[in-house]
C-alpha positions, -999 to +999 in steps of 0.1 A: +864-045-005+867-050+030+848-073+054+820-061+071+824-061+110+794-066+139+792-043+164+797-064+193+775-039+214+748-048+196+753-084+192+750-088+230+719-070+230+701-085+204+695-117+198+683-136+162+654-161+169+657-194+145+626-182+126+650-150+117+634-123+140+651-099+161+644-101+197+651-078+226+656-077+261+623-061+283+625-028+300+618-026+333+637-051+356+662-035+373+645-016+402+610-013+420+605-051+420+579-052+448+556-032+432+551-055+400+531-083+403+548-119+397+534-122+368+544-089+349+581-098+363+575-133+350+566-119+313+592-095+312+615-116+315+610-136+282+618-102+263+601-095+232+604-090+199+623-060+181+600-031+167+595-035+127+609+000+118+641-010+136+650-040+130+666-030+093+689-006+110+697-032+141+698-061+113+728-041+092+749-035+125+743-077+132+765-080+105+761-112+072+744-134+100+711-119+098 
């Protein structure tokens, strides 16, 4: 049986918390800056956590680490 490889696409996208959740990177800050307030930019940028119906899918291309 051969080994099963991580998509390294998806490893830089997505990143494991130490509780074992999936987190994600915030749409939303590449462009029109000036128009969000400082605080909207400022929450964004923490990310947040990866939808429930995906994270099975996102969790098999991770690889044995999650």
């Amino acid at each position: 049986m051969s080994k099963l490889k991580t998509r390294k696409t998806v490893a830089k996208r997505f990143k494991v918390t130490s509780t074992g959740k999936l987190m994600r990177r915030s749409t939303g800050l590449n462009h029109l800056m000036r128009k969000k307030t400082l605080d909207r930019r400022r929450r964004l940028l923490n990310g947040s956590e990866l939808f429930k119906g995906d994270e099975k899918r996102i969790g098999r291309m991770l690889g044995e680490g999650h």
